[in-house]
KOLLUMSE-978749 format. One record per residue: residue in one letter; x, y, z of N, C-alpha, C in turn. Coordinates in steps of 0.05 Angstrom, whole numbers, padded with zeros to 5 digits, always signed. Layout:
aXYZXYZXYZ
...
***
This chain:
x+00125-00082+00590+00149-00076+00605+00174-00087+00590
x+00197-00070+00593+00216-00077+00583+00231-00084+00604
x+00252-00119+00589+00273-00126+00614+00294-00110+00620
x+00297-00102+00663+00315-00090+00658+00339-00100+00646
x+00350-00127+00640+00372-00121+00631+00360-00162+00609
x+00382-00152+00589+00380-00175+00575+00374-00168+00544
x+00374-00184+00529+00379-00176+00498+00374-00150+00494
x+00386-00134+00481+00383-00115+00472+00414-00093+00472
x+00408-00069+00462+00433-00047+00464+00429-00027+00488
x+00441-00026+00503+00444-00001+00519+00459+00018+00514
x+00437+00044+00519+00447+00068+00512+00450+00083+00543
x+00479+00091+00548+00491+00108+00570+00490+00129+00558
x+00481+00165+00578+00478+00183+00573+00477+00201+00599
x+00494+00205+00615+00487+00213+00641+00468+00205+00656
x+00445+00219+00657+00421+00207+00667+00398+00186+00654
x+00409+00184+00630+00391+00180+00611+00396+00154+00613
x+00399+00119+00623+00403+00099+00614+00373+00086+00597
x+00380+00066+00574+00363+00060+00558+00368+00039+00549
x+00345+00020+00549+00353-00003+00533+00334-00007+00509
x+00346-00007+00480+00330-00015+00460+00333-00042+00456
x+00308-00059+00453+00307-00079+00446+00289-00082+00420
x+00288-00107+00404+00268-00116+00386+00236-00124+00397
x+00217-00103+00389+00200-00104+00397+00178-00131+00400
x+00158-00137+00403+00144-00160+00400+00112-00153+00409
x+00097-00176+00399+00075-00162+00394+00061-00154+00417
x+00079-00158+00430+00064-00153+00470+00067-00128+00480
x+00076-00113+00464+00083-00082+00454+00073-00063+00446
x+00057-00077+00427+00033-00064+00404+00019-00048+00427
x+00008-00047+00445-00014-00030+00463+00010-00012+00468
x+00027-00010+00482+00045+00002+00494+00053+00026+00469
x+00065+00024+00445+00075+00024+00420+00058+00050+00419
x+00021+00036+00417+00005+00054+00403+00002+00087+00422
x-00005+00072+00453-00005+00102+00475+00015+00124+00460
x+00048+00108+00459+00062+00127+00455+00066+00150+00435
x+00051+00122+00407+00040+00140+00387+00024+00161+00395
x+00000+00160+00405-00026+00185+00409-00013+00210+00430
x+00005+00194+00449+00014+00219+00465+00037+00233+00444
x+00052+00219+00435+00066+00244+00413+00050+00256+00391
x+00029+00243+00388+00010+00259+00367+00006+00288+00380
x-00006+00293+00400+00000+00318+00415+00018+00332+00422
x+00047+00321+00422+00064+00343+00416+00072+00353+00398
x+00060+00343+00362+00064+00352+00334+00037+00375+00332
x+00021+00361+00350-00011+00380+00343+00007+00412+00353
x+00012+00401+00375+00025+00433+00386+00047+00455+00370
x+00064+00438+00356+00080+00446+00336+00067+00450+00315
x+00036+00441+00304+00022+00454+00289+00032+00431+00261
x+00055+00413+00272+00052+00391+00249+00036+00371+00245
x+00012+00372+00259+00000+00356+00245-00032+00365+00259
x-00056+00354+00253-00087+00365+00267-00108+00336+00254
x-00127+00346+00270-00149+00317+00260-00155+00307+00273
x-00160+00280+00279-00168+00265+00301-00139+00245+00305
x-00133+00247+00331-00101+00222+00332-00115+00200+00329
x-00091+00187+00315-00093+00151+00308-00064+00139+00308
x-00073+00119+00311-00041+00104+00325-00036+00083+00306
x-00012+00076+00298-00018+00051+00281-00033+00026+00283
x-00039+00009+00270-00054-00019+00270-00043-00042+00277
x-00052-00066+00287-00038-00088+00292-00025-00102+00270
x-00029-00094+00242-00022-00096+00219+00003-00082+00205
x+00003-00057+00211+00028-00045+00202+00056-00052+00227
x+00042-00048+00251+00068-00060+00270+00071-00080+00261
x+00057-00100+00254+00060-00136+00255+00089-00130+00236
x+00072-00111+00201+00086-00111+00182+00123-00105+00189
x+00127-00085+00211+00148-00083+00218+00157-00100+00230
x+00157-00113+00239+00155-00136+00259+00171-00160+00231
x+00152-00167+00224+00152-00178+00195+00188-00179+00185
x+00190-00156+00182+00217-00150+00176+00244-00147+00195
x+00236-00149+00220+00249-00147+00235+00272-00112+00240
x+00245-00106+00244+00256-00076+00237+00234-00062+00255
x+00228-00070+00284+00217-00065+00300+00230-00060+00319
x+00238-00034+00328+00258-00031+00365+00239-00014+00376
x+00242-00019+00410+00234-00006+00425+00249+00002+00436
x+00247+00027+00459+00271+00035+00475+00245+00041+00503
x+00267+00029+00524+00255+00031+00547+00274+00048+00566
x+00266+00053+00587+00275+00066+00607+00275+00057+00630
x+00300+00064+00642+00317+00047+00670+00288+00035+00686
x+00261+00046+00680+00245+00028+00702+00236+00011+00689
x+00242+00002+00665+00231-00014+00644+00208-00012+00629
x+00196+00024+00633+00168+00025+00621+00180+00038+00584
x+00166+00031+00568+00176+00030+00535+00166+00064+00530
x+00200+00080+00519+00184+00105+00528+00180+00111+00487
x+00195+00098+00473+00193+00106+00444+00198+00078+00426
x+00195+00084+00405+00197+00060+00384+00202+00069+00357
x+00213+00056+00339+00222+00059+00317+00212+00032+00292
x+00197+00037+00278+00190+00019+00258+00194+00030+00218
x+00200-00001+00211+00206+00009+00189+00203-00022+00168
x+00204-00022+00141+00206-00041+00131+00222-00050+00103
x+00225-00062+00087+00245-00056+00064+00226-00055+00037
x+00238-00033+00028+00222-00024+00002+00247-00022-00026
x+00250-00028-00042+00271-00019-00061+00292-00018-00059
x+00307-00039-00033+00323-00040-00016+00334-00023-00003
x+00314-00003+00010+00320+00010+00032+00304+00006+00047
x+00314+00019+00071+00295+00017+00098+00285+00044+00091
x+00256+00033+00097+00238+00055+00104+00230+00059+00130
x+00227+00084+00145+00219+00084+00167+00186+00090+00162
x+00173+00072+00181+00142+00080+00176+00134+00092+00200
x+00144+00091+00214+00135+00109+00246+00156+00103+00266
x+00160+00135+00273+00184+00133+00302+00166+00158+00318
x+00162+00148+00348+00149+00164+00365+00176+00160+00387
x+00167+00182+00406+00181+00183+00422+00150+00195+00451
x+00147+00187+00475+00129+00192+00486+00136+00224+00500
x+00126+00237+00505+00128+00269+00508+00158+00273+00529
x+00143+00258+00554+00158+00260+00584+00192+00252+00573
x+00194+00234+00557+00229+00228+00542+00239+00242+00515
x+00218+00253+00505+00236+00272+00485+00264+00289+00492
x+00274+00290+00476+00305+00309+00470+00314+00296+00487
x+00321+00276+00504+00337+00268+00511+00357+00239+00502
x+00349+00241+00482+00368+00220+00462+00348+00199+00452
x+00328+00196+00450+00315+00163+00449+00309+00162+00430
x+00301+00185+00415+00300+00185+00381+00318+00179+00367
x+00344+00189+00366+00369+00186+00360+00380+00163+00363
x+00379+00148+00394+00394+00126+00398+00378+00100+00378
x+00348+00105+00374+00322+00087+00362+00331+00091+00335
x+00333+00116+00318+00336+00118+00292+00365+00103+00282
x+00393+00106+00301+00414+00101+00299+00411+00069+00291
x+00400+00059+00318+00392+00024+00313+00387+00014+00295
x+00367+00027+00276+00347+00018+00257+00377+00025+00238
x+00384+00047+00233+00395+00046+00211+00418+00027+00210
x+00433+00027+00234+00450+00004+00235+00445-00027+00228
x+00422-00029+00237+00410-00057+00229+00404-00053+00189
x+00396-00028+00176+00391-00030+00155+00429-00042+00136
x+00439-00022+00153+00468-00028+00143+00484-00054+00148
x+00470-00070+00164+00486-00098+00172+00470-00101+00146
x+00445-00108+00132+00434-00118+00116+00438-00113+00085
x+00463-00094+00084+00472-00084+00057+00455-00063+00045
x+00432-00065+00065+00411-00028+00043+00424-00022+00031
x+00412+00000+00018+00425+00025+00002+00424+00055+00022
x+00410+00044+00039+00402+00079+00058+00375+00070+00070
x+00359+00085+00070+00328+00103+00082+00321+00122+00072
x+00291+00122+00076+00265+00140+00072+00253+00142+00085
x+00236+00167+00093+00221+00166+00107+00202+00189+00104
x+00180+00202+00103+00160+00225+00108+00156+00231+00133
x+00161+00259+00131+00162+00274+00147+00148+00297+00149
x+00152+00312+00170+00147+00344+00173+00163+00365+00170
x+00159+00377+00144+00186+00387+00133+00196+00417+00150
x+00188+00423+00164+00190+00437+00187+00208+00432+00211
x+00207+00401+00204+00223+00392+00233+00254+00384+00234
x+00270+00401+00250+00303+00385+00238+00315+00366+00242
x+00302+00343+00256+00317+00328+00266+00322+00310+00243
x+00305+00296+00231+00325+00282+00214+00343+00291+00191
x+00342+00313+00186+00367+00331+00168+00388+00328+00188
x+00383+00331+00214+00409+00327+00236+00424+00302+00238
x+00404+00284+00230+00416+00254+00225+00423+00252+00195
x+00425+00265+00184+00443+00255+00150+00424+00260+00130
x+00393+00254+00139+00374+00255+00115+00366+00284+00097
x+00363+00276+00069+00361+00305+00055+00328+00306+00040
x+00318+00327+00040+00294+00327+00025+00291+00311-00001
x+00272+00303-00014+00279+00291-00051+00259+00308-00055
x+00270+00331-00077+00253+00351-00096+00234+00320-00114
x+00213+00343-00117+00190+00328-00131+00202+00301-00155
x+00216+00316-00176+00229+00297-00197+00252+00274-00184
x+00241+00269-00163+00269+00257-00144+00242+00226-00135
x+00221+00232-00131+00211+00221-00116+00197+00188-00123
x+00207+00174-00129+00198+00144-00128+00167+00143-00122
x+00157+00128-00144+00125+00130-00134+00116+00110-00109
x+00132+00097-00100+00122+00094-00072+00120+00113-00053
x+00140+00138-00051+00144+00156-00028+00112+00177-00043
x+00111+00185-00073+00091+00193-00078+00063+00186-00066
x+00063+00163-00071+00043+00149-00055+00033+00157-00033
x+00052+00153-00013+00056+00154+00014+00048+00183+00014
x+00053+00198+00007+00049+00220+00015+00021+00234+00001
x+00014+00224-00017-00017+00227-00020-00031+00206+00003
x-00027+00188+00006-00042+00180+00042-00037+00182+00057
x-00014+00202+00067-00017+00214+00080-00045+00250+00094
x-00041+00257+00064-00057+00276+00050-00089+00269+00055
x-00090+00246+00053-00123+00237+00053-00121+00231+00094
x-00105+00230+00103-00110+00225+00127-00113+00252+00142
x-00111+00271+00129-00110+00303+00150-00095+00311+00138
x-00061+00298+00142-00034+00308+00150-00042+00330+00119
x-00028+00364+00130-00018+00368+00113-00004+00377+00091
x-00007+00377+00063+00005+00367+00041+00037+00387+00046
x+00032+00418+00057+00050+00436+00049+00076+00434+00070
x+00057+00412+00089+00088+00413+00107+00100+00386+00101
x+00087+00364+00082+00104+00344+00088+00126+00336+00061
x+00147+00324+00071+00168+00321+00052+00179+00287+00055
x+00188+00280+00031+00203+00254+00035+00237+00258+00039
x+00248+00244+00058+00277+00248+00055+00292+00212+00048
x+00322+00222+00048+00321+00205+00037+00353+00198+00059
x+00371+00187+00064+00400+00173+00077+00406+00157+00059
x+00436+00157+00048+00440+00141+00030+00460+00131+00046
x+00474+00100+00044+00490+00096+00061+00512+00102+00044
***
């Protein structure tokens, strides 16, 4: 549960009130549901197939780690999305942002991605990265641009060959990049 009121940013939006806070590890269960239920709304969009899996107590911790863990909850205080990420080459990378089905398009991706990047920019980054579904517009709508192959840093290479070994695949996914 998230507090209704107390550390964190609130996001006003007509109906939409939200509070993102820094997540903690009392989260992680919460975190993961929201993962597997958005896994099913990519299956449906055909971006992604396989068996769903949610992240590990290990890669959240890792976000966590960096302090680059938000959640966003909703006026009843149940956590409807999350945004994680960590620093690579001095950028933020985003390693997973879900949003749970019933709160999509109504801002919580946006207000979650905005946070993170803001927090990357109090910290002097250089921008973000992240892998994606190159099919999908939303983060082109937030600033980010594809990196053609000769563009691509062998970490994001990486990443996207395990992604490849996990199902996801190869033809729809792309690295982008935000520079600040």
């Amino acid at each position: 549960m998230c507090p209704r009121f107390g550390a964190g940013i609130f996001v006003l939006g007509g109906s939409n009130e939200m509070l993102i806070r820094p997540a903690t590890t009392a989260d992680f269960d919460a975190l993961r549901a929201i993962e597997l239920a958005a896994f099913e709304t990519l299956r449906a969009a055909d971006a992604v197939s396989g068996v769903p899996s949610a992240s590990s107590d290990r890669q959240l911790q890792r976000y966590l780690d960096h302090g680059l863990l938000e959640v966003a909850c909703n006026h009843s205080g149940d956590a409807i999305g999350f945004c994680g990420g960590y620093i690579a080459e001095h950028l933020l990378h985003i390693g997973e942002m879900d949003v749970h089905p019933n709160s999509q398009r109504q801002g919580v991706g946006r207000a979650l991605l905005t946070a993170s990047l803001d927090k990357a920019r109090a910290q002097k980054l250089d921008g973000a990265t992240l892998t994606t579904d190159r099919f999908a517009p939303f983060y082109a709508i937030m600033g980010f641009r594809p990196l053609a192959d000769d563009e691509l840093p062998a970490r994001l290479r990486e990443l996207l060959a395990e992604e490849a070994k996990i199902g996801l695949d190869p033809a729809r996914r792309v690295a982008m990049m935000l520079r600040f």
